[in-house]
N, C-alpha and C positions, 0 to 999 in steps of 0.2 A: 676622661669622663669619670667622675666620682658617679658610682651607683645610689642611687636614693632608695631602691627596693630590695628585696629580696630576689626578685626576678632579675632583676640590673645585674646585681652582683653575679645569679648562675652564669648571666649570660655571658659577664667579662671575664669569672675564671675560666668558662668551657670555651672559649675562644684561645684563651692563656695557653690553656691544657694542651689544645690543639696544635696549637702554634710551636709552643717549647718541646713537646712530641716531635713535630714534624722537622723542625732544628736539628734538633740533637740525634736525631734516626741514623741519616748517615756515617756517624761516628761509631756509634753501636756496628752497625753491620760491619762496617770494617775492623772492628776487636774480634765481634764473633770469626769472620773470614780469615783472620790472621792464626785466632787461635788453632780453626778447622786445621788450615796449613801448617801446622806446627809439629813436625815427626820428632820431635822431640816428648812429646805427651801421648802417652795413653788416651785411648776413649773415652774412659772413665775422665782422667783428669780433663781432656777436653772439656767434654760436658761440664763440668764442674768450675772452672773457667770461664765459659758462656753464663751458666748461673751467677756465676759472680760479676758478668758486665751485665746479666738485666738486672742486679739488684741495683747496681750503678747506677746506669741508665735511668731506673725508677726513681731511686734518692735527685738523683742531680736534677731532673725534670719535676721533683716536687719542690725542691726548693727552690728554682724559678721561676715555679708559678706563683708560691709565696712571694718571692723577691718584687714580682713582676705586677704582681696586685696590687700588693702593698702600695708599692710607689705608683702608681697609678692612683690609686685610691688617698694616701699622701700628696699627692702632687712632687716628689720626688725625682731628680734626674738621675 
């Protein structure tokens, strides 16, 4: 569906948003889970490690909802 409004458009990124969210979730928990596990790191590093898979996480889920639009909105495969 190509969007024709502005309302189209919220509609098909917050769908995207949602969708690439809920995709990619389980991989997230399993980094943070692994890292938790990891007696080889401190607390601090832990944490610090988790910080750095939800920057991840964030980047990779905005650029497939970029990706995901686009070509939608393209008509791209």
């Amino acid at each position: 569906m190509v969007p024709t409004t502005k309302k189209e458009l919220s509609k098909l990124v917050t769908e995207t948003t949602v969708e690439m969210y809920e995709e990619l979730t389980p991989q997230l928990v399993q980094l943070i889970d692994q890292t938790k596990h990891n007696e080889a790191l401190t607390e601090a590093q832990k944490q610090d490690e988790i910080a750095l898979h939800m920057m991840g996480y964030v980047k990779s889920c905005t650029n497939e909802i970029i990706i995901e639009v686009l070509s939608e909105i393209l008509g791209l495969e």
